[in-house]
C-alpha positions in Angstrom: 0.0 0.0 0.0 1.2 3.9 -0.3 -0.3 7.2 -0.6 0.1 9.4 -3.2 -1.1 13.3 -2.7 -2.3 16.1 -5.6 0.2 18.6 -5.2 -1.8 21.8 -5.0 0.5 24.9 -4.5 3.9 25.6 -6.3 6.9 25.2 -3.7 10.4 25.7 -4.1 13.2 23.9 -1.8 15.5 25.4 0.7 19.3 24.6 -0.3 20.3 22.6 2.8 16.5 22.2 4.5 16.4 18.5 3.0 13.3 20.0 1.0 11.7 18.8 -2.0 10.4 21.6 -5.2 6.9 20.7 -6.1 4.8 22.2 -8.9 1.1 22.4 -8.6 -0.8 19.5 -10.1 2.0 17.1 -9.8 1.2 13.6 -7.8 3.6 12.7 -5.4 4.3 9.4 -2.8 4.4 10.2 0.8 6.7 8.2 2.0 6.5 9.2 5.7 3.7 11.3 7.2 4.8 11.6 10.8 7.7 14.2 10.1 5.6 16.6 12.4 5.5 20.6 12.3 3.3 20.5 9.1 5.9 19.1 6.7 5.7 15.2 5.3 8.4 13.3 3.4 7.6 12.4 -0.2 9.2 11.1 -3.8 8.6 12.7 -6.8 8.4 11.0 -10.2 12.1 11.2 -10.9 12.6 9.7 -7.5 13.9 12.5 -5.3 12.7 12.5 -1.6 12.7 15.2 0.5 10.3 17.3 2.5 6.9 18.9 1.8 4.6 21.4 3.6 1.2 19.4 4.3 -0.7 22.6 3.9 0.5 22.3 0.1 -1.0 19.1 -0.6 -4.3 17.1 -1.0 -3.8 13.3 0.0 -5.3 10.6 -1.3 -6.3 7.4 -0.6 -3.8 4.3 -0.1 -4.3 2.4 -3.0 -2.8 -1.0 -3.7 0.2 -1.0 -6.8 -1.1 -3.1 -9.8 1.4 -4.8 -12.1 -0.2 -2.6 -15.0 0.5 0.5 -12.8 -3.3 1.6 -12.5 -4.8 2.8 -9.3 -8.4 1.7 -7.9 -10.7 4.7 -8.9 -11.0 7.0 -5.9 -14.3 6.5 -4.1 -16.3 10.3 -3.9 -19.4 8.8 -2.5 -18.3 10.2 0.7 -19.2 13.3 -0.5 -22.4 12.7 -1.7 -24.4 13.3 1.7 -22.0 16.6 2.4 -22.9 18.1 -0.6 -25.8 21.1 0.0 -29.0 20.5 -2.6 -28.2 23.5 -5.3 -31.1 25.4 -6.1 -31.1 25.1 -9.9 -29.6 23.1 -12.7 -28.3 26.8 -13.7 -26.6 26.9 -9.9 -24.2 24.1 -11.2 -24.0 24.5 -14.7 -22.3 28.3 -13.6 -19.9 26.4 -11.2 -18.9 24.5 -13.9 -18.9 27.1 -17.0 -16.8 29.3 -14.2 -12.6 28.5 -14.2 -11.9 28.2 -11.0 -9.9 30.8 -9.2 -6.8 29.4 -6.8 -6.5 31.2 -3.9 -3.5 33.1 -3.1 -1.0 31.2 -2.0 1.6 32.5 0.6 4.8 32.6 0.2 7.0 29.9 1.9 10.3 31.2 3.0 13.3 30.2 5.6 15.5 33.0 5.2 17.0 34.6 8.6 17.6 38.1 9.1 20.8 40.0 8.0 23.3 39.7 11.2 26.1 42.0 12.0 29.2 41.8 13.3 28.0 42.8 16.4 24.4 40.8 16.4 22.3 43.8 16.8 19.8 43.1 14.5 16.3 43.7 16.2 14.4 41.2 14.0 16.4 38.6 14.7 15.4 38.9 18.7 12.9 35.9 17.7 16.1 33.8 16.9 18.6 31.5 19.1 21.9 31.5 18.9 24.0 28.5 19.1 24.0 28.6 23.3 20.5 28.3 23.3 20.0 32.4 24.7 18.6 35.6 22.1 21.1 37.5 20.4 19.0 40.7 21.3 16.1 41.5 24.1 15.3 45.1 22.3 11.9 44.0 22.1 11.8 41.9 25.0 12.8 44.0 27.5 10.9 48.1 26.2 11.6 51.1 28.1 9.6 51.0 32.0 9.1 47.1 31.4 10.3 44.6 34.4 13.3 42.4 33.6 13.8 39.5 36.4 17.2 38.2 36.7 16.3 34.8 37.1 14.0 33.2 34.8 13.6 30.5 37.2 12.0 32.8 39.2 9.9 35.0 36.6 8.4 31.3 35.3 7.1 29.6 37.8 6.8 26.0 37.0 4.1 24.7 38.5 1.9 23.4 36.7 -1.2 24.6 38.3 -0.6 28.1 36.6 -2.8 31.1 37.8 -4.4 30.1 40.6 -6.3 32.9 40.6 -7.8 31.9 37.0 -9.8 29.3 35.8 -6.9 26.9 34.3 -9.0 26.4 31.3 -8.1 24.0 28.3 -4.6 24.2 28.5 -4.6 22.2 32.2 -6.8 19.0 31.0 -5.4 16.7 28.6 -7.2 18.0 25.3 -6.4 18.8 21.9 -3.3 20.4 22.2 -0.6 18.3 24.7 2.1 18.4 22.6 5.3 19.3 24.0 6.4 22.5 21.6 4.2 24.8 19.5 2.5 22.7 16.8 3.5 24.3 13.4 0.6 22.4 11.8 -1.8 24.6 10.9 -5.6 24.6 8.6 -5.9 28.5 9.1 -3.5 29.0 5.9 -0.6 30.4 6.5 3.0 29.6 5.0 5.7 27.9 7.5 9.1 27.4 7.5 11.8 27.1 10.4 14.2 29.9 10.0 17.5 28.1 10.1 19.6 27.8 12.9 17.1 30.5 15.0 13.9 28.0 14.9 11.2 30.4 14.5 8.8 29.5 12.5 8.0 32.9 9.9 4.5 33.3 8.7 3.6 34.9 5.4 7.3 34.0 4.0 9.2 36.7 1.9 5.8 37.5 0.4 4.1 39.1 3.7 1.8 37.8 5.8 -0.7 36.0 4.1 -4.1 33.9 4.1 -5.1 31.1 2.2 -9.0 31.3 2.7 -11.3 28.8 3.0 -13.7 29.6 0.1 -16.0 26.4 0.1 -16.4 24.3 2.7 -18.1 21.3 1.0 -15.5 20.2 -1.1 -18.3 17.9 -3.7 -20.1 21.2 -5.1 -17.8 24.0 -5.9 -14.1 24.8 -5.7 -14.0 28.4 -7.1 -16.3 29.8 -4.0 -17.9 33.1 -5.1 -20.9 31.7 -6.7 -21.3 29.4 -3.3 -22.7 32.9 -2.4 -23.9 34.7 -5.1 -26.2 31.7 -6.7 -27.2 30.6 -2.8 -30.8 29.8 -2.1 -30.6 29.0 1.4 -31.3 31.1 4.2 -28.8 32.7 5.7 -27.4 31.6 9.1 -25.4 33.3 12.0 -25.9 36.8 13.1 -26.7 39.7 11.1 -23.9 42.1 10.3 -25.3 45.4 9.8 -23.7 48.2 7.7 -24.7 51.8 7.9 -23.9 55.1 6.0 -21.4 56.9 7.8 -19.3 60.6 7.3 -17.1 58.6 5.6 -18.9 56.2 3.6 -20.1 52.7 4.3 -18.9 51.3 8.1 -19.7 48.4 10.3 -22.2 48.6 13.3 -19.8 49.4 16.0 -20.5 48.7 19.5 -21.5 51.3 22.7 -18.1 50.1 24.7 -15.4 49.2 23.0 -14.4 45.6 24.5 -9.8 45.5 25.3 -8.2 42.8 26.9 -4.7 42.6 28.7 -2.5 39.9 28.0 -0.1 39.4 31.2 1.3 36.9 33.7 2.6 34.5 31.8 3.4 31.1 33.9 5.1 28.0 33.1 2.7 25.0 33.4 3.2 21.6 33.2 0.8 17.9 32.4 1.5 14.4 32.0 4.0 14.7 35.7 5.7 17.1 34.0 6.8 15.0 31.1 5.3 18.4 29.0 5.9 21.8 29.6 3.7 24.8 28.4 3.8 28.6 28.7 0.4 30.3 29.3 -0.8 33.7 29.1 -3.7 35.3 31.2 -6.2 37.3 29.1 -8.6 39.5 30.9 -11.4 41.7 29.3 -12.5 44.9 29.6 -16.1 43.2 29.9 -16.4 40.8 32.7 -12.7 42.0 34.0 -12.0 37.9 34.9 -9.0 36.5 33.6 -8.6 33.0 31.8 -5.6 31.2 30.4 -4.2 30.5 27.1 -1.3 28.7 25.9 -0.4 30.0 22.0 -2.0 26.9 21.1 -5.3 28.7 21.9 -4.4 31.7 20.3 -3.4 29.4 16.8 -6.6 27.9 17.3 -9.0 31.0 17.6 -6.7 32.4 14.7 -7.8 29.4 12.1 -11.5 30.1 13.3 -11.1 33.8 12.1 -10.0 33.1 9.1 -12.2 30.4 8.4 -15.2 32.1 9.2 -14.2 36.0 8.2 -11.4 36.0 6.2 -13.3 36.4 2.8 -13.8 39.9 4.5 -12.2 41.1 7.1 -8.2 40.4 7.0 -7.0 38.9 9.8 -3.2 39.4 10.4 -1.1 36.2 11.9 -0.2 35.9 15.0 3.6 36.4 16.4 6.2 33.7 14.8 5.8 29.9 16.0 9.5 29.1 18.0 10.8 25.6 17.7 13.2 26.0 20.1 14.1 28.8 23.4 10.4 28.8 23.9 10.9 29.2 27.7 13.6 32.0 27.6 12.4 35.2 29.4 13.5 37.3 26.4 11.4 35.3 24.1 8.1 34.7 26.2 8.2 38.5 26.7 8.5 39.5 23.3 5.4 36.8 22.1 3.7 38.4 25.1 4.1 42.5 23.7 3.4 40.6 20.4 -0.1 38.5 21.4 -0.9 41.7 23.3 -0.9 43.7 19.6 -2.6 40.9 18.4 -5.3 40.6 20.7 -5.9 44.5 20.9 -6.3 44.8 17.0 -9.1 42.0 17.3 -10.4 43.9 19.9 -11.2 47.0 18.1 -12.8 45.2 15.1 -16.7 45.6 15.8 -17.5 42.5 13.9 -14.5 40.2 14.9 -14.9 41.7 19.0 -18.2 40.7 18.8 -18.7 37.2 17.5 -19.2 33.9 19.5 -15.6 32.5 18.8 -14.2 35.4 20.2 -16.5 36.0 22.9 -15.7 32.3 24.0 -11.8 32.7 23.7 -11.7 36.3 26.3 -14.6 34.7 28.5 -15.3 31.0 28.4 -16.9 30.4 32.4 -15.4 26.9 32.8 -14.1 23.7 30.8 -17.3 22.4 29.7 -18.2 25.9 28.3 -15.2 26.1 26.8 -15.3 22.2 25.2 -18.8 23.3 23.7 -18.3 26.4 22.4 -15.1 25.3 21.3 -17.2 22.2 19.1 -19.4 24.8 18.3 -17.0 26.9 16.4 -15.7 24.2 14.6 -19.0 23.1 13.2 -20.1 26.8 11.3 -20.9 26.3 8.2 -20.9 30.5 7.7 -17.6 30.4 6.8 -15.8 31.6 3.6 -17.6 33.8 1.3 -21.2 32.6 3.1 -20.1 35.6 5.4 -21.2 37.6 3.2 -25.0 36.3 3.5 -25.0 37.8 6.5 -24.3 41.3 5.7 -27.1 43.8 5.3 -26.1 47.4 3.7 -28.8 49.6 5.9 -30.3 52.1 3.6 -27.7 52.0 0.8 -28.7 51.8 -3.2 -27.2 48.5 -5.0 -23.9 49.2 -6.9 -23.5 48.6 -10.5 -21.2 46.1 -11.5 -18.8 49.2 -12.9 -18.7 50.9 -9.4 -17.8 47.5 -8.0 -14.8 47.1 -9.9 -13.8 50.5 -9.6 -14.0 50.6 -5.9 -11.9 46.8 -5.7 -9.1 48.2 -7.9 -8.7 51.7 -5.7 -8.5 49.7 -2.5 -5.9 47.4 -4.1 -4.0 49.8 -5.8 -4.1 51.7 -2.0 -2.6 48.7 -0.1 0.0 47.4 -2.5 1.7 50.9 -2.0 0.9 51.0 1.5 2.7 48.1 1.9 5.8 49.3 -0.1 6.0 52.6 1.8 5.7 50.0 5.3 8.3 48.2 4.0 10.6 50.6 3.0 9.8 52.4 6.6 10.8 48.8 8.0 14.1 48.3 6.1 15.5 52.1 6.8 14.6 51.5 10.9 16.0 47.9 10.6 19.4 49.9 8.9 19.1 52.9 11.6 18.7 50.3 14.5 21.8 48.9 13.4 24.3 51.8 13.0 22.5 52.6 16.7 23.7 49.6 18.5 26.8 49.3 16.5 29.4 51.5 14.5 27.5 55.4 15.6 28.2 54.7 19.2 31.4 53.6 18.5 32.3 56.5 17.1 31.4 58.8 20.1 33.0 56.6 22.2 36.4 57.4 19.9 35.5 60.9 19.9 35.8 60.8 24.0 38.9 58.6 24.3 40.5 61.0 22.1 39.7 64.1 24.3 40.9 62.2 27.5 43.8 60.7 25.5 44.6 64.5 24.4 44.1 65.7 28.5 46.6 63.2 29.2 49.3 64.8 27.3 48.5 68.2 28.2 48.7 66.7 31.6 52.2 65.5 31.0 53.8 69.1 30.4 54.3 69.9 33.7 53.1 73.4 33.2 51.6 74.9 36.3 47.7 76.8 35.2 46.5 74.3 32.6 44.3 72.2 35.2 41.3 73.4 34.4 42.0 73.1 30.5 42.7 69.3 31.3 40.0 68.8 33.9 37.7 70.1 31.0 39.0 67.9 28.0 39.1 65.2 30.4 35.0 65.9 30.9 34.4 66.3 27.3 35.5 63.1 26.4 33.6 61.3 29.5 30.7 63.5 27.9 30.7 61.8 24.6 31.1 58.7 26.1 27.8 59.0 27.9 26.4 60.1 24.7 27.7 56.8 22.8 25.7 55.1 25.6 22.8 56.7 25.2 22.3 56.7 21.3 22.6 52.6 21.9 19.7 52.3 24.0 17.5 54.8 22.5 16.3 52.5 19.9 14.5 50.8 22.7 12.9 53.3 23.8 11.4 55.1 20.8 11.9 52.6 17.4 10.9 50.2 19.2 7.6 51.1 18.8 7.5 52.8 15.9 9.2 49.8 14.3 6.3 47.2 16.2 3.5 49.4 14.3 4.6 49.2 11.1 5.5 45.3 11.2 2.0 45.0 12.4 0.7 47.0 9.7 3.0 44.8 7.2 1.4 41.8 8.5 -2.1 43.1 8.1 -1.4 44.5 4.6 -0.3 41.3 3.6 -3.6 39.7 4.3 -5.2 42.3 1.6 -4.5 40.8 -1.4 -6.6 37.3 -0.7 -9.7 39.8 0.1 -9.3 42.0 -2.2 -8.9 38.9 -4.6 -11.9 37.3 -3.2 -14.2 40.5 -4.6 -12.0 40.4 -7.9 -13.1 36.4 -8.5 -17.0 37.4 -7.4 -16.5 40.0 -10.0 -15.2 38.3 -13.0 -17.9 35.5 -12.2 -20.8 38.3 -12.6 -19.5 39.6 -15.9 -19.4 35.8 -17.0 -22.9 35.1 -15.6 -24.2 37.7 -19.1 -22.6 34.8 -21.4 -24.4 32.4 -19.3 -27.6 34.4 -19.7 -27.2 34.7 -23.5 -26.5 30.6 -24.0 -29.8 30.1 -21.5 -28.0 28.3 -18.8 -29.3 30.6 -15.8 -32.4 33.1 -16.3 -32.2 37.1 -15.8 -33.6 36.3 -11.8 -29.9 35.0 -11.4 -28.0 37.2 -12.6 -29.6 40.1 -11.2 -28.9 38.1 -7.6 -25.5 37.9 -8.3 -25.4 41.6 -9.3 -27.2 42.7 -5.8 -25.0 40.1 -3.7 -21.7 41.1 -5.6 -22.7 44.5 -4.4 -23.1 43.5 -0.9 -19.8 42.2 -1.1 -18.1 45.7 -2.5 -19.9 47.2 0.7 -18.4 45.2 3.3 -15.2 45.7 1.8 -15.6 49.6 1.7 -16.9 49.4 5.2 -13.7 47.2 5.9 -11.4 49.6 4.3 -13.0 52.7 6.1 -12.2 50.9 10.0 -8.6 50.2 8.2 -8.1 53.7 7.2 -9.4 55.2 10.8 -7.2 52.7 12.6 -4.5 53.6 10.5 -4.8 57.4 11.0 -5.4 57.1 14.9 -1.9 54.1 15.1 0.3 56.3 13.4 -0.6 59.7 14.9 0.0 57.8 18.3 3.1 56.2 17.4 4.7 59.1 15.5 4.0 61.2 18.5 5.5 58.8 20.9 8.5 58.4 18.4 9.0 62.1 18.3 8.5 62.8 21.9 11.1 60.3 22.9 13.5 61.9 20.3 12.7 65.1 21.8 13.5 64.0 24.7 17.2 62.6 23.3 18.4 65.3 21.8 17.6 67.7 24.7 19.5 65.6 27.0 22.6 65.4 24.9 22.6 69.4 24.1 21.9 69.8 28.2 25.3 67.5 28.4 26.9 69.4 26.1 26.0 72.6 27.5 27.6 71.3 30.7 30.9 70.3 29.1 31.1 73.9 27.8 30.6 75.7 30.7 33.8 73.6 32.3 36.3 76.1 29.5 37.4 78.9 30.9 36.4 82.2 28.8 39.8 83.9 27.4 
């Protein structure tokens, strides 16, 4: 017996990873399929073995080897009872008449950051070097933030956790015991270990990005748009109203604006210790009672996001998976700043803040509430583009088809520059971060030695009335020693932030394009529905549907865009302000120092 798998996504080998290059629609062997952290071995037609994502293929079932080298037919009836009754012969005739549209697929890197000489590279604080400790703590460790000395002590391992929170999911044996952060993941993201640090990057060299689930009954349609736009059934789930605002269309936002904190994370343990676990305590603004997470959780309530709205809202990844130095203070810091972005973005989006998946993560009452809802969440079927049969424009005319397009191609054109000027912003901070923590201070520190150095000859003279000449180079040089000091750790207290935002922002802005491209495929299936209409296949009643529904669709995004574009304007007014305040702040001090060292030379 063996398994061979449909190759659905492109992917290119690592030099060195022991990977295998793939090409979409190519049938491969697994040859072992408990590799672990999403990736299983396989052999190609040309006999080469090596390793494969598991998110990039679609398995199928063992089949015995004939001596005539043909396979028993693969058996769909499975299917048959999954698949929803379509409304029409016209419903499937368009699913059929329509190409189908692949969904974006992200890009799969395991490139490391750019190191120095001196390892200050502040993206590579997610990476391990070969002792097993962080090569920086910039992140780990911001300006007014608590550093123990002992992580023995800052991690308690107990493995009852908070006791003052209800241990939820992550103290029974459930779902999630493994021993290290499961890299295998449905929610569609790209993986790869980064080297010789172990993170595991999301979104690859392409962004952060999500592979949507646009159909979840795989025996009726696998383009997804028309899933909606041809649907007869009712819709199911709670409405999500949009309304008219100064602005444009928006979402229905709520009277109190629900926050969480994310704090106190503890070392647990299970199985007599055999696994070990870090967990996070989450409390909300709304009941003010903490619960526990491990980053399990978070993965998990991540996958139900997408699943359910990522057709259209994008949902940005979490912080990097970690293979290894999971329970280093520095690290377990950093993902805690990181999950604390996270969970604050979610927060202020009205529709994501408000569903049942979320509402069960921030304040589940007890195991069995959490096991149900949990079950629950995993069995909505208004996921994918169905989300959009629960959106109701409130008072708004339909859109024609024109308009539609229009509106897609300004908000794409919008983000895809966005995310170069992010970018850009990203790589000059990454450069100034470095010359911060590396050559610049150097350089003052030469400048000082050099006016002590120059003291010390001057010294050396003998000649009596020249002590307060010395006494002064000798503080000038001490001067610009302090100042080398301080332009190394001002990084931490200003870019820091600024540089957080904008990698936030680059993560979100990555999720754009499979949204944007899930109006785009709605759209081209509209104009295709006329041909349809001309050949008799589906009736006028139809097509007008798909007209009003695509129009829905152009409405949630608008609405979407508009909470992006206020969010936007609000982050980066705060964090430019913050940045500039702290730079203020800088530069005074040094010209106050400098001030000082002046006043020590005597007026001739």
């Amino acid at each position: 017996m063996e398994t061979k798998a449909n190759v659905l996504y492109d992917f290119s080998a690592e030099l060195g990873n022991n990977e295998l290059s793939v090409r979409e629609g190519e049938t491969i062997i697994i040859t072992n399929q408990n590799i672990g952290g999403g990736w299983i071995e396989a052999r190609n037609s040309r006999g080469e073995v090596g390793l494969v994502p598991e998110d990039y293929i679609e398995v199928k079932e063992a089949q015995p080897v004939t001596s005539g080298g043909n396979a028993a037919p693969l058996d769909l009836s499975f299917f048959d009872s999954h698949v929803p009754t379509p409304a029409s012969t016209a419903q499937v005739e368009l699913a059929q008449a329509v190409t189908p549209v692949t969904p974006v697929t992200p890009g799969f890197s395991s490139t490391s950051p750019d190191e120095t000489s001196n390892g200050n590279d502040p993206w590579a604080a997610f990476d391990n070097n070969a002792s097993g400790g962080f090569t920086n703590d910039w992140a780990a460790q911001p300006e007014g933030t608590e550093t123990g000395t002992n992580s023995s002590n800052a991690w308690h391992s107990g493995g009852h956790g908070h006791p003052q929170a209800y241990q939820g999911p992550g103290a029974e044996d459930d779902d999630w015991d493994e021993e290290w952060d499961d890299v295998k993941s449905s929610g569609g993201y790209a993986e790869s270990e980064a080297g010789e640090g172990g993170a595991i990057n999301r979104g690859g060299a392409h962004g952060t990005s999500m592979k949507i689930a646009l159909n979840k009954f795989p025996g009726f349609s696998k383009s997804g748009p028309e899933l909606y736009l041809l649907s007869k059934q009712p819709a199911k789930g709670t409405k999500l109203a949009i309304y008219t605002g100064e602005v444009g269309p928006v979402w229905s936002y709520p009277e109190a604006q629900l926050d969480c904190v994310v704090a106190d994370p503890k070392k647990g343990s299970k199985m007599y210790g055999l696994k070990s676990y870090i967990e996070y305590q989450v409390t909300p603004t709304t009941t003010n009672k903490p619960v526990n997470h491990r980053y399990k959780h978070f993965d998990w309530l991540y996958e139900r996001l997408v699943d359910k709205f990522g057709s259209a809202v994008p949902i940005p990844c979490l912080p990097d998976k970690q293979v290894t130095g999971r329970f280093e203070e520095e690290f377990i810091k950093m993902r805690m700043e990181r999950l604390q972005g996270w969970m604050s973005r979610m927060c202020r989006h009205p529709i994501v803040s408000s569903s049942d998946v979320f509402q069960l993560f921030v304040s589940y009452k007890d195991e069995k509430d959490w096991k149900t809802g949990k079950r629950r969440a995993e069995k909505d079927e208004t996921v994918g583009v169905m989300i959009f049969s629960t959106i109701e424009p409130q008072g708004v005319p339909d859109l024609d088809l024109v308009e539609v397009e229009q509106k897609c191609e300004q908000f794409n054109r919008f983000t895809k520059a966005m995310d170069d000027g992010v970018k850009d912003l990203l790589n000059v901070g990454n450069e100034h971060w470095k010359r911060c923590t590396g050559p610049l201070p150097k350089e003052y520190q030469r400048i000082g030695k050099a006016f002590q150095n120059l003291s010390s000859v001057f010294t050396s003279s003998g000649f009596e009335g020249e002590a307060t000449l010395t006494d002064a180079l000798t503080a000038a040089g001490k001067t610009y020693e302090e100042i080398a000091q301080m332009v190394a750790e001002q990084p931490k207290k200003d870019l820091h932030f600024l540089m957080e935002t904008n990698n936030e922002y680059k993560g979100l802005l990555g999720c754009f394009p499979d949204t944007i491209g899930v109006h785009k495929a709605a759209i081209e299936k509209v104009k295709e529905a006329d041909k349809l209409v001309a050949t008799s296949k589906i009736n006028p009643t139809d097509k007008t549907a798909m007209t009003k529904r695509v129009s829905v669709m152009s409405y949630a995004l608008q609405a979407e865009m508009n909470h992006f574009h206020s969010n936007r304007i609000y982050d980066y007014n705060h964090v430019m302000q913050q940045y500039l305040e702290q730079q203020v702040k800088f530069y005074e001090t040094i010209a106050e120092k400098l001030r000082h060292a002046h006043s020590q030379f005597t007026t001739m």
